[in-house]
C-alpha positions in Angstrom: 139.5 138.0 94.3 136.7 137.8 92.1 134.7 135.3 90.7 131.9 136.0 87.7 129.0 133.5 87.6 128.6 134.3 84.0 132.4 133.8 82.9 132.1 130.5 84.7 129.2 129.5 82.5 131.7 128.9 79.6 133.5 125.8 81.7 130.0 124.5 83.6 126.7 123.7 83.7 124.9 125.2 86.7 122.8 122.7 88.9 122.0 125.4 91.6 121.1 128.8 90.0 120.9 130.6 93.4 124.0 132.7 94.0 123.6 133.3 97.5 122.9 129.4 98.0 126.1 128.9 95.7 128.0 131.2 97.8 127.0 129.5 101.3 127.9 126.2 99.7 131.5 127.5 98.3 131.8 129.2 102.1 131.4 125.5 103.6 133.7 123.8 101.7 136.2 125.8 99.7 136.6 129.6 100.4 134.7 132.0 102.3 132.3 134.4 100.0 132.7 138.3 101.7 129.4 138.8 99.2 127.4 138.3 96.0 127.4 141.0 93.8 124.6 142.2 91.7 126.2 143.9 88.9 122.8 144.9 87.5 122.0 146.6 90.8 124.0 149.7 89.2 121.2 150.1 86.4 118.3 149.2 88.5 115.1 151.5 87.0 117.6 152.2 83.6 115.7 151.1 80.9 115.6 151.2 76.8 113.7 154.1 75.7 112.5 156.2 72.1 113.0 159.4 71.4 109.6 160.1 69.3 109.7 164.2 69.6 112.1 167.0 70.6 110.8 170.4 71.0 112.8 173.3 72.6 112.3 174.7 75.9 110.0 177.9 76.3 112.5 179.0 79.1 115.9 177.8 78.5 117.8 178.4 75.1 120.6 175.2 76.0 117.4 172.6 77.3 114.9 170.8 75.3 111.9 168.7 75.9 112.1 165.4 74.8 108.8 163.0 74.2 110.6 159.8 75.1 108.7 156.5 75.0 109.9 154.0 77.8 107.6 152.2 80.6 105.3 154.9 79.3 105.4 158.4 77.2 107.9 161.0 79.4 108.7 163.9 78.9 112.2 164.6 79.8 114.3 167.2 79.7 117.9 167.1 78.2 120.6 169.6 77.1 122.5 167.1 74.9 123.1 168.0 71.7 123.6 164.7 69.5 120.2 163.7 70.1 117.4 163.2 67.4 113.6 161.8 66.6 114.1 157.8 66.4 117.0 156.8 68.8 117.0 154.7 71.0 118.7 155.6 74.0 118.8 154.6 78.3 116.7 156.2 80.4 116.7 156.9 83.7 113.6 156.3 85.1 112.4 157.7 88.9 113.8 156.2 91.3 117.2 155.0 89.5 120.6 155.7 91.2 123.3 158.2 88.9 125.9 158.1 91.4 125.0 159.5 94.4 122.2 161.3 92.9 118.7 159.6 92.6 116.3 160.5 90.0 112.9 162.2 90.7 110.3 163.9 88.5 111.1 167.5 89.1 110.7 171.1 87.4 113.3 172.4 85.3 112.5 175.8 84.7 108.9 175.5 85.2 108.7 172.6 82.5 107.8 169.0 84.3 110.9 166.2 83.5 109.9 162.9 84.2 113.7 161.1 84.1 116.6 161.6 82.3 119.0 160.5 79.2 122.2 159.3 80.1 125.6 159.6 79.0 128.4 156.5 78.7 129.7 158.2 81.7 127.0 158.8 83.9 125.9 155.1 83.3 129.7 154.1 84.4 129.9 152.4 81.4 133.0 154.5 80.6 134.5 158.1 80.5 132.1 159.2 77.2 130.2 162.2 78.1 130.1 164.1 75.3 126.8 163.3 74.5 123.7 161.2 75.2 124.9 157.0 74.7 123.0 156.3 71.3 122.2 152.5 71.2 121.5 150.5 68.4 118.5 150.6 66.2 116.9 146.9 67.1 117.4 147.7 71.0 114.2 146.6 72.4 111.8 149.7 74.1 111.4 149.1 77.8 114.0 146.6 78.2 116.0 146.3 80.9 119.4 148.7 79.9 121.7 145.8 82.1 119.4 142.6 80.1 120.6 144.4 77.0 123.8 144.9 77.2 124.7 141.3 78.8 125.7 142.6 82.2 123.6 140.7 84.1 126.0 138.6 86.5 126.6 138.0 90.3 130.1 138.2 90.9 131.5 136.3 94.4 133.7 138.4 96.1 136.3 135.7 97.6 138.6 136.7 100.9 141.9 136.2 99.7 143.1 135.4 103.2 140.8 132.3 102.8 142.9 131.1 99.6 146.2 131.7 100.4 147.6 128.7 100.4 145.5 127.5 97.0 147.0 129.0 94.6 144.6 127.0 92.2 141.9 128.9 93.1 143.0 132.2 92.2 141.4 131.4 88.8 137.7 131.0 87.4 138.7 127.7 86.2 139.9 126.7 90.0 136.7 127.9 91.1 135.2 125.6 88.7 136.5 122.6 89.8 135.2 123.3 92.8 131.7 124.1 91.5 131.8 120.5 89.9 133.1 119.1 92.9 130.7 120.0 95.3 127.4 119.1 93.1 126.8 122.4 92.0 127.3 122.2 88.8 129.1 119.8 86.1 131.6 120.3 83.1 130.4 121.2 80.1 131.7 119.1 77.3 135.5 119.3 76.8 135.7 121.3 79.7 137.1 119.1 82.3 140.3 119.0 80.5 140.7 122.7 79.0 144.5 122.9 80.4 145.7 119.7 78.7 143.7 120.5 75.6 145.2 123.8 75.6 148.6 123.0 76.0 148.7 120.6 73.4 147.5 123.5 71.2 151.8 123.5 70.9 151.3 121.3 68.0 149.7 123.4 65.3 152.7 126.1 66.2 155.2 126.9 63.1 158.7 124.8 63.1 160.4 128.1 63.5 163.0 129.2 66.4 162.1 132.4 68.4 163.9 135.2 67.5 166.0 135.4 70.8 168.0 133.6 72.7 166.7 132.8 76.2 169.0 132.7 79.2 168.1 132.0 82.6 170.5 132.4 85.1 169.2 130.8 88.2 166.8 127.6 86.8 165.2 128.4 90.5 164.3 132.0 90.0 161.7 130.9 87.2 160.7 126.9 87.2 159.1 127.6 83.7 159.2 129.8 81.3 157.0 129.6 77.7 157.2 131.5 75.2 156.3 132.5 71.6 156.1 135.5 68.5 153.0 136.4 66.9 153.6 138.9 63.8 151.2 141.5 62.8 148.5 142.4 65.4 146.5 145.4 65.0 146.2 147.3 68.5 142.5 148.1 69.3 139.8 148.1 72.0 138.9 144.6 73.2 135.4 143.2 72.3 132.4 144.2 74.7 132.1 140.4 75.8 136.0 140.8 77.2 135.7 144.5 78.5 131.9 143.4 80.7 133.9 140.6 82.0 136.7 142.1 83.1 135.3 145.2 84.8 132.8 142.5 86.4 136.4 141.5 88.0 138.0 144.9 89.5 140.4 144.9 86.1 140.2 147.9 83.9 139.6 147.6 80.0 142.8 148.9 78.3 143.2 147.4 74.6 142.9 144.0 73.0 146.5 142.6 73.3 146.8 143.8 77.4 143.4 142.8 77.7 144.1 139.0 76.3 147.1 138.5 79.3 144.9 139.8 82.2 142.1 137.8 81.2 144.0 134.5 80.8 145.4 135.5 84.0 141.5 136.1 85.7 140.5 132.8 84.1 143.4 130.0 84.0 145.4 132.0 86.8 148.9 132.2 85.2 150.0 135.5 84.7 150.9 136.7 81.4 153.0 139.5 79.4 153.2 140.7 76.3 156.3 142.7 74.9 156.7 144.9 71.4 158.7 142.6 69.9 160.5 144.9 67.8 161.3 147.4 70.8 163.3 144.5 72.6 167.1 145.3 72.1 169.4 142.4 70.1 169.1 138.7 70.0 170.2 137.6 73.7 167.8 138.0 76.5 168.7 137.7 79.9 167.2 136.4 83.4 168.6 137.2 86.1 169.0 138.9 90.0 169.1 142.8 90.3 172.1 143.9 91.1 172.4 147.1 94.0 171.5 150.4 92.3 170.0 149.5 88.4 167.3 151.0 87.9 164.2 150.4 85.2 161.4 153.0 84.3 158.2 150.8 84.2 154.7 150.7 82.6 153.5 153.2 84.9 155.6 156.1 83.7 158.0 156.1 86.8 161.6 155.2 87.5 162.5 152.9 90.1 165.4 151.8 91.3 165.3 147.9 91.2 165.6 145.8 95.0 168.6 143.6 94.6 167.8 140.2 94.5 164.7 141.4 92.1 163.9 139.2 89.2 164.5 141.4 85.9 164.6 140.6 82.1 167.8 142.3 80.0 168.1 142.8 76.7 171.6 143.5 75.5 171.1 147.0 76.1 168.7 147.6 79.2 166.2 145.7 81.4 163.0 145.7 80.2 160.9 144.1 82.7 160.6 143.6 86.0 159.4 140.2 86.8 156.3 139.3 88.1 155.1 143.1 89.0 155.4 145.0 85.7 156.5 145.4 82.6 159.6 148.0 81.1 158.0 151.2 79.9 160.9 150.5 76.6 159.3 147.4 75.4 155.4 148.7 76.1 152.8 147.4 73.5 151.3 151.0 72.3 149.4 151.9 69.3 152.1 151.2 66.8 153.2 147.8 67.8 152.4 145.0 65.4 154.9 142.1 66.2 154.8 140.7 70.0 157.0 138.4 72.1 154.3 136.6 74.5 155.3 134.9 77.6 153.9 132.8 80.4 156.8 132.5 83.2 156.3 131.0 86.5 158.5 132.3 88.8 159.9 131.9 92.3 157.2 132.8 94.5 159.3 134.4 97.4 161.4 137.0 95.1 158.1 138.3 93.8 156.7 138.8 97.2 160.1 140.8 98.7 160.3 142.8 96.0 156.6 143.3 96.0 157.2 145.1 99.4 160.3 146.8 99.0 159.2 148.4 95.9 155.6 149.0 98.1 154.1 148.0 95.2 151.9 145.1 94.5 149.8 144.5 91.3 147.2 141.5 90.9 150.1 138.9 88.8 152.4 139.8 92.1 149.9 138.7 94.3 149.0 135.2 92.1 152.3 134.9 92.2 153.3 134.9 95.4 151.1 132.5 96.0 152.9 129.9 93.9 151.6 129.2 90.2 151.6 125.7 89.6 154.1 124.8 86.9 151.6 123.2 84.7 149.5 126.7 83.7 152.0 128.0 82.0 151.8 126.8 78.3 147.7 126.3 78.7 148.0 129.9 79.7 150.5 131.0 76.8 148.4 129.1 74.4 145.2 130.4 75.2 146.4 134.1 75.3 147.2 133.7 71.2 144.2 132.0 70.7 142.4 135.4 72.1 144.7 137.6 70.2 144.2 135.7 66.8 140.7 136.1 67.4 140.7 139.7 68.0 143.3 140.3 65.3 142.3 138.1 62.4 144.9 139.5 60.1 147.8 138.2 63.3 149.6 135.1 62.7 152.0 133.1 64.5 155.5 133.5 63.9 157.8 130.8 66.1 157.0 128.0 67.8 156.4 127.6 71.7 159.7 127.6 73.9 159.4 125.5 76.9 162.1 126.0 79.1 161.6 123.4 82.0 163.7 124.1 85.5 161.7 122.4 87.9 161.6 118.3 88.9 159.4 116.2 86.7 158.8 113.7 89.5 155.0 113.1 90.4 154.2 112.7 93.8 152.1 110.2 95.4 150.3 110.0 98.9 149.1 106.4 100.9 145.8 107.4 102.1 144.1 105.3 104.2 141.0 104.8 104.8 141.3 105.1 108.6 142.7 108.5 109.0 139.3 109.6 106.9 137.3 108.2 109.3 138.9 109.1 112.6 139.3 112.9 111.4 135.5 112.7 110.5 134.0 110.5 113.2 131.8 108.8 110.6 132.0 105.8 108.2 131.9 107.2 104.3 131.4 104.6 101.6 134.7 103.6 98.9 133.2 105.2 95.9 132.2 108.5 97.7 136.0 109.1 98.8 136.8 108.1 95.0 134.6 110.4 93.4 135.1 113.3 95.6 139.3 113.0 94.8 138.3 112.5 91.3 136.6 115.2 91.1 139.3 117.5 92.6 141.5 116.4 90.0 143.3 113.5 91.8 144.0 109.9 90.7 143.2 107.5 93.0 144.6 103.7 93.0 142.8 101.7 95.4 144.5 99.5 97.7 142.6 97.0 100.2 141.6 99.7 103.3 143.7 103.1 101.4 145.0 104.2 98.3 147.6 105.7 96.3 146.8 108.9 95.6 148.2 111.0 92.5 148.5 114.4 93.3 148.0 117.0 90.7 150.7 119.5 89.6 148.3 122.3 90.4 148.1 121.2 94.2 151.8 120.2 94.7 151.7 123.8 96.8 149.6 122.5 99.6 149.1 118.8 99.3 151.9 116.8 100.5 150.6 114.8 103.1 148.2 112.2 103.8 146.5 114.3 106.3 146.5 117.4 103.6 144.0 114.6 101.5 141.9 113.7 104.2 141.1 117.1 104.6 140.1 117.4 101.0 137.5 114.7 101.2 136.5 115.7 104.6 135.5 119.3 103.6 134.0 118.4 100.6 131.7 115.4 102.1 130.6 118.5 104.6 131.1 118.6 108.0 127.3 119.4 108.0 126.5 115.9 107.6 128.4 114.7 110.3 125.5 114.0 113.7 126.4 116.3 116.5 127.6 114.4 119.3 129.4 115.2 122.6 132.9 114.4 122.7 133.9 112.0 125.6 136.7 112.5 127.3 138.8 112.4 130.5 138.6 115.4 132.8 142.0 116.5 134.3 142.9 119.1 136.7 145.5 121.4 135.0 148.4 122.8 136.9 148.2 126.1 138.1 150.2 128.6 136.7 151.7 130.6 140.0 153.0 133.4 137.8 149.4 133.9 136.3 147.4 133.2 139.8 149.6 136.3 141.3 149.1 138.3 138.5 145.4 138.0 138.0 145.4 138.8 141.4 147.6 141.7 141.9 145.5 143.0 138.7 142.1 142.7 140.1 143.8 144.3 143.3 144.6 147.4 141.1 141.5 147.5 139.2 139.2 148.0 142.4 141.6 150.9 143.6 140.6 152.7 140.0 143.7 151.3 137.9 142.7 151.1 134.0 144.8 148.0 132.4 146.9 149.0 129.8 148.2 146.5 126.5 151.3 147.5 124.8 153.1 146.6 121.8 156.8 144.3 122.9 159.0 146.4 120.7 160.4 150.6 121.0 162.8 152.8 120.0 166.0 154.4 120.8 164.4 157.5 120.4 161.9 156.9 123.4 164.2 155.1 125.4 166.5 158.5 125.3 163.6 160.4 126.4 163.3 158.1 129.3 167.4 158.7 130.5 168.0 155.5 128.9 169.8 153.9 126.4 170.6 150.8 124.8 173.0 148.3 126.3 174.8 144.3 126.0 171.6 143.0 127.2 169.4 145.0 124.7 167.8 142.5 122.1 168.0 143.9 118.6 165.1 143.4 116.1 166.8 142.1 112.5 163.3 143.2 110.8 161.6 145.4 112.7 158.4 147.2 111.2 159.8 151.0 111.7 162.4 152.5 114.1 160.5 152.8 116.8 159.5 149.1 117.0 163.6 148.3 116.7 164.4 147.1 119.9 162.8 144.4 122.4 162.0 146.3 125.7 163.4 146.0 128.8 161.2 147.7 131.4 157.4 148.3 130.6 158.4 151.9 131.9 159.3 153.6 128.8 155.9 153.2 126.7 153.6 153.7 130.1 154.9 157.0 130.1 154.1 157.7 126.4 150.8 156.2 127.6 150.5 158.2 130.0 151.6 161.1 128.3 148.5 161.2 125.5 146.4 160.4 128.1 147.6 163.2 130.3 146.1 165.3 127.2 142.2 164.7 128.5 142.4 164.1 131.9 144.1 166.1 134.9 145.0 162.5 137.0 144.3 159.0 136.6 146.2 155.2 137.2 147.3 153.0 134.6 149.4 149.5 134.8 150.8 147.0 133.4 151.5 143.3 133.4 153.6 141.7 130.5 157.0 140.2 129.8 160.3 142.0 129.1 162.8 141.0 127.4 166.7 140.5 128.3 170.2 138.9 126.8 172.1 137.7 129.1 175.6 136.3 127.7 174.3 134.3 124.3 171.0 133.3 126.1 167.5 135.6 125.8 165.7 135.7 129.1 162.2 136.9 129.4 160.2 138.2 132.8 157.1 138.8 134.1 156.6 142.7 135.1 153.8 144.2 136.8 154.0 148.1 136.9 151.7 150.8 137.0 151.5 155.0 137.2 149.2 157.4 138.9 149.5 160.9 137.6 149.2 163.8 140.2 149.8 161.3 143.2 153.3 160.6 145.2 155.6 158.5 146.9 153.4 157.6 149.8 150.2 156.7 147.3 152.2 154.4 145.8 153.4 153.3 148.9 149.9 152.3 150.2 148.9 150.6 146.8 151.9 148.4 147.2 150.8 147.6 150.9 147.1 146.8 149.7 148.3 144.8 147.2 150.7 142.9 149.2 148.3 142.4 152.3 145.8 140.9 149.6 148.6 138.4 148.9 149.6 137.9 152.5 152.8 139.5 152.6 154.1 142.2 154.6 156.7 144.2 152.8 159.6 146.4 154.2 160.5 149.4 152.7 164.2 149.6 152.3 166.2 152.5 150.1 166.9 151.6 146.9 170.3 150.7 146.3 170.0 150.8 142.5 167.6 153.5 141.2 167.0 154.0 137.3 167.8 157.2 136.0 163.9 157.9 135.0 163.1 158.0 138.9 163.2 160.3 141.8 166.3 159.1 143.6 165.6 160.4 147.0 162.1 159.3 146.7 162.4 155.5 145.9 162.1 152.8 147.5 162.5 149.0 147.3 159.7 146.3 148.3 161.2 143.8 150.5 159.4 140.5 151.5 160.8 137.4 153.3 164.3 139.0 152.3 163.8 139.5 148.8 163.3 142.5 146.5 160.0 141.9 144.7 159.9 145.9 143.3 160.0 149.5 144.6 157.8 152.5 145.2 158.9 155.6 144.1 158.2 159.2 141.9 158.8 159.9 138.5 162.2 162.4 138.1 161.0 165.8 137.7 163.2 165.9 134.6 161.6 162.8 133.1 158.2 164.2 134.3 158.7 167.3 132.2 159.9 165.3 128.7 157.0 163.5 128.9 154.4 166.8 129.8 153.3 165.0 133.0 152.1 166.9 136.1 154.3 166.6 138.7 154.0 164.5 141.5 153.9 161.0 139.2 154.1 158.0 141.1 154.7 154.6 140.4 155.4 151.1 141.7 156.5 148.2 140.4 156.5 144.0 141.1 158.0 141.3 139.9 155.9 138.6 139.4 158.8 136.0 138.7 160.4 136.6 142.2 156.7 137.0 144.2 155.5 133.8 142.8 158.7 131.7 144.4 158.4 133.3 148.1 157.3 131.5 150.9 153.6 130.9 150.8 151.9 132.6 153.7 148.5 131.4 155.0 145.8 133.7 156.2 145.9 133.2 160.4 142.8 133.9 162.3 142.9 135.4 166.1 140.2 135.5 168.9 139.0 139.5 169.0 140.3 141.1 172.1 138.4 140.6 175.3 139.8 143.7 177.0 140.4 147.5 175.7 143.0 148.8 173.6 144.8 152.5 174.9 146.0 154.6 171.4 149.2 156.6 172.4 150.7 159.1 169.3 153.7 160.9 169.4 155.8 163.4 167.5 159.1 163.5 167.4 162.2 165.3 165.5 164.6 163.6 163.4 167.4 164.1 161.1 165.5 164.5 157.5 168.8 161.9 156.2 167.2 159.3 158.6 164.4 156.8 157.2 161.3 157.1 158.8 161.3 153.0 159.4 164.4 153.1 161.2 162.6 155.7 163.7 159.6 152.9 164.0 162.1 149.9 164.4 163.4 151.2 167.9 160.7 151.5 169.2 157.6 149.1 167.8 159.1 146.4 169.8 160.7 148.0 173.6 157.2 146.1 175.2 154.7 143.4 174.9 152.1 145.8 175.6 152.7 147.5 172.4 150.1 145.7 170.0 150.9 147.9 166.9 152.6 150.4 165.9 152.9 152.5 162.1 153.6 155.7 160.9 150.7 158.2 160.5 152.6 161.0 159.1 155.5 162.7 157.9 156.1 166.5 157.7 159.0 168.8 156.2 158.6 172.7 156.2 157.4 175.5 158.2 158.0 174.9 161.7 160.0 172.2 161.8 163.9 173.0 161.8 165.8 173.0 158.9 167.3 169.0 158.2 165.0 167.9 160.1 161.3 166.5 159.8 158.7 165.6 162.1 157.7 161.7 162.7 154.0 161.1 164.0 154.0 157.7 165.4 150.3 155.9 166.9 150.4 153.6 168.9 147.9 150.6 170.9 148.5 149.4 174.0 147.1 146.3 175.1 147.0 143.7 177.4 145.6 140.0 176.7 144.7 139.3 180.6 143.4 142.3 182.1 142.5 146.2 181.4 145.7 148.5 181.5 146.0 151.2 184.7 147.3 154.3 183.9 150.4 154.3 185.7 151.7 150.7 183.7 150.9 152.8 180.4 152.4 155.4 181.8 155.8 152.8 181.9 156.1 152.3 178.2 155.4 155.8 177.3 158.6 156.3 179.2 160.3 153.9 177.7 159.3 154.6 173.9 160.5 158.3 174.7 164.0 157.3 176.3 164.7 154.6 173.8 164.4 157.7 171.3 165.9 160.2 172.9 169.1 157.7 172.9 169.1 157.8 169.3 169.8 161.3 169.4 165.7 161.3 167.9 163.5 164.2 170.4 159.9 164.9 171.1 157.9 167.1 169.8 154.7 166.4 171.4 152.7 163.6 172.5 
């Protein structure tokens, strides 16, 4: 949105003349300023200049040499051919900006030029380049080209985002009220109360019925709707005043009548619409609901097939518009058209939005619109769009009278303010007549009532003010939370509860990131697509999305799995290995309830089973827990099955180790190994809580003992290591070392390397009672059919 100093000047005036001081002021209180705008910047170093000689040049048959008077006598080259002795015309002077091209004195052809003459179209003026822009004979020599031709003006470039829920202040005259409000400026005479005296404008209208018969269908789908004929218009380029003010504001010049609507809409902000009267089909007009499959060619040349539940306006042989967005190309206003039907409709602000984003398309009246036009801009709009036309087109007339057609409740609404909720929300006592003027000033009427009042609210803010709170807020930003003394707040400290799900988390995650893990953030939603490429699909306890953002973003995931693999798979692009995880919620239906749970998981390209295996055990250890590894029951159809296994603790599976399928692996371009593990945070933060226990170090030595043995490849390694880790109280410790398969071991079989400590708390071990449960370990295995390979 954007807001021309200079346009404003015809409601106020200015107290503060600085824009940027203006612009930090409106930022405070109102709506936050992105930037100021210069709009003579453009033509900085363009001035007036005189043509006093032309004389051709010695080396160039389509240049001449032009003695031009500006700051100084130039001479200046030019290959235009409309220029004479005596015009005045802009000149570029060294150092001036023509697009991306800055001016220098430079050698054309061996002849000095000094600056240059400019066209309509290198000035941005317009597309004219035909010839060098001749100005008018009084133009003064060396004047500044912007002073001249009245474009000197700071625009404020508002955030929308800022003013979405004032639709009031999508308007210069909004913005006004603001101005006035915060001491900047003050209402010129008449001013205060343009709308009223606009509206009731209605009066000097002709006693004459329109020409049509208007039918709304659904009073909801437009609260308001005004209307009105005006008979012979003559279709021609707007004034300059009209054209600088509107290309000031981002809208493009097009003629006088389409001009008039857009810049009623830039300064009252009701959008408005002009029809050729005479290109509008029979007598009946109809508003109503698209229905599934009409479709409309609009204003911009293309056909479009309307959204049902769009807001269009029918003729009794077509629509010809479509509400809100744009008008039918079959009732345009073009060259030709002398009678118009003008209108000023207010319409339901939600309609226009949807079918702003099916259709993908949203103009600058969709976007006011959407925002909610207050009710009460409609005829003030409608009546100062004919005053613009009849001013343009002095032989135009009016031909009907003003239709009103009124669908919304004409009940005011009133707040109880009190004074107290003022005070507590600022923290500071602020005088009666300061909370008066300030409402006053924003267009409410305020009844005072011992310690509050009873506040009026204005039709223009019945959008966002319905509460006593909403009014506090308008005299607390507008008394400036500047002025309120910085102070401490007191209050009550309080220990918060711990959050066990997030403590474990944190933990496991800080766990992850010292072992070279990179944390990882993804999106809640995927596809079926990817959840194919994963061996899944979707099942009862998959949670549809009923408006999801694209296909892929259709479904609420159910294992973090699926996009850490296409993580890992553009990743896999630039680098050869690496570790990635995971912690975030998933998302489940189970029966008619929606379940979420915390997941932690995480993938190490070009590592296997038994990496992930000791990142599970670091990361358990650091929680203290010691975890079993069990084989997995249930494996997903993503992993290696005979290369998976689940994380037991205190009898509970809290995850599972395993590698990625080969199959998967290859979809997904990974290099294969790929492993990854998995914990559920939901089920580890309700185990057991296991304090860290602290033992005297050993007074006498410890004896290592390793061994090999055979065993059947189909037998776990842990059940090896449970029939023998506790045969002896000598045996301190025991763990697997390492696990081989392949050449020289038999075939279904694999080689288990056990170590071992020996120790004793009370005395150093002799040989021979070591020797005892050596002999033991080895006949306690070789009873489970399990033999030595070498010790």
């Amino acid at each position: 949105m954007k807001i021309s100093l200079e346009w404003l000047t015809d409601f106020l005036d200015f107290k503060e003349k600085n824009p940027l001081k203006i612009a930090d002021k409106l930022t405070e209180s109102s709506a936050e300023i992105d930037g100021v705008i210069d709009t003579a910047e453009n033509f900085k170093n363009i001035v007036i200049g005189e043509i006093l000689e032309i004389k051709p040049h010695p080396d160039a048959d389509k240049l001449q040499i032009t003695i031009t008077k500006a700051d100084k006598e130039r001479s200046i080259i030019c290959g235009a051919k409309n220029i004479k002795p005596g015009q005045k015309i802009p000149v570029a002077l060294p150092g001036a900006k023509i697009g991306d091209f800055t001016i220098e004195k430079r050698k054309m052809r061996g002849v000095m030029s000094e600056g240059m003459l400019c066209s309509e179209r290198e000035l941005g003026i317009s597309d004219e380049h035909e010839g060098i822009m001749i100005l008018s004979e009084d133009a003064e020599i060396n004047q500044d080209f912007a002073e001249h031709l009245g474009l000197k003006d700071y625009v404020l470039d508002v955030d929308n985002t800022a003013i979405t829920n004032r639709a009031d202040l999508f308007a210069h005259y909004g913005f006004a009220r603001e101005l006035v409000a915060n001491g900047l400026a003050s209402w010129k005479k008449g001013m205060e109360n343009h709308m009223q005296d606009l509206e009731s404008e209605t009066k000097n209208t002709p006693k004459k019925d329109l020409s049509f018969d208007i039918n709304i269908v659904n009073g909801e789908l437009c609260p308001r709707w005004c209307g009105i004929e005006v008979e012979n218009v003559n279709i021609a380029p707007s004034p300059d005043w009209m054209q600088k003010r509107l290309n000031a504001c981002g809208i493009r010049p097009i003629n006088n009548i389409v001009d008039a609507t857009n810049y009623v809409m830039l300064a009252l902000g009701m959008p408005m619409h002009a029809f050729d009267r005479d290109k509008i089909n029979g007598k009946k007009l109809v508003m109503r609901e698209a229905k599934k499959g009409e479709k409309m060619a609009t204003l911009d040349g293309k056909m479009h097939e309307m959204p049902e539940g769009a807001i269009v306006f029918e003729d009794e042989k077509e629509l010809f518009d479509l509400c809100g967005l744009m008008g039918g190309k079959s009732s345009e206003v073009s060259d030709d058209t002398k009678n118009l039907l003008v209108h000023a409709p207010v319409y339901d602000p939600v309609k226009i939005r949807r079918t702003a984003l099916k259709l993908d398309h949203r103009t600058d009246a969709a976007i006011i619109y959407e925002k909610g036009v207050p009710v009460s801009s409609a005829m003030a709009g409608l009546m100062r769009t004919v005053e613009l036309i009849l001013r343009m087109c002095p032989e135009a007339k009016i031909a009907s009278s003003a239709k009103d057609i009124k669908n919304y409740s004409k009940e005011s609404r009133k707040i109880k303010l009190k004074k107290s909720l003022i005070e507590r929300m600022l923290g500071v006592k602020v005088e009666d007549k300061e909370i008066e003027n300030i409402l006053s000033s924003l267009g409410f009427i305020a009844h005072k009532e011992a310690d509050s009042w009873e506040v009026e609210v204005p039709r223009f803010r019945f959008s966002d003010v319905k509460i006593p709170e909403d009014l506090a807020e308008e005299v607390v930003r507008i008394y400036g939370l500047n002025r309120v003394e910085a102070v401490p707040p007191l209050a009550t400290m309080q220990k918060t509860e711990r959050n066990s799900k997030k403590l474990i988390s944190d933990k496991i995650a800080d766990v992850l990131v010292d072992h070279n893990f990179y944390e990882i953030l993804n999106f809640s939603f995927l596809g079926s697509e990817l959840l194919k490429r994963c061996g899944l699909s979707q099942n009862d306890q998959t949670i549809e999305i009923k408006n999801p953002l694209s296909a892929d973003q259709s479904l609420m995931r159910q294992s973090l799995f699926p996009r850490i693999l296409e993580n890992a798979e553009k990743n896999s692009r630039y680098q050869d290995s690496f570790r990635i995880f995971e912690c975030a919620k998933t998302f489940t239906l189970e029966g008619k309830d929606k379940k979420e749970y915390m997941h932690l998981c995480g993938l190490m390209l070009d590592e296997d089973f038994y990496s992930a295996k000791g990142i599970a055990e670091v990361v358990l250890r650091s929680l203290n827990h010691k975890a079993q590894f069990k084989e997995a029951k249930v494996v997903k159809p993503f992993l290696n099955k005979s290369k998976t296994a689940d994380l037991i603790v205190q009898g509970k599976r809290i995850g599972f180790v395993s590698e990625l399928s080969p199959k998967i692996a290859k979809e997904f371009s990974l290099k294969d190994p790929v492993a990854i593990l998995k914990f559920d945070i939901d089920i580890l933060s309700e185990l057991k809580v296991v304090n860290k226990t602290y033992k005297k170090l050993p007074r006498y030595p410890g004896i290592f003992y390793d061994i090999s043995v055979l065993a059947s490849s189909k037998t776990q390694s842990a059940e090896v290591l449970s029939k023998v880790k506790n045969l002896d109280n000598l045996i301190k410790s025991a763990e697997i070392i390492e696990i081989f398969e392949g050449k020289g071991v038999p075939e279904g079989k694999k080689s288990v390397t056990i170590s071992f400590e020996f120790r004793s708390d009370e005395r150093t071990l002799e040989e021979k009672e070591v020797k005892v449960v050596e002999d033991k370990i080895i006949s306690a295995l070789q009873k489970a059919g399990i033999e030595k390979r070498f010790a």
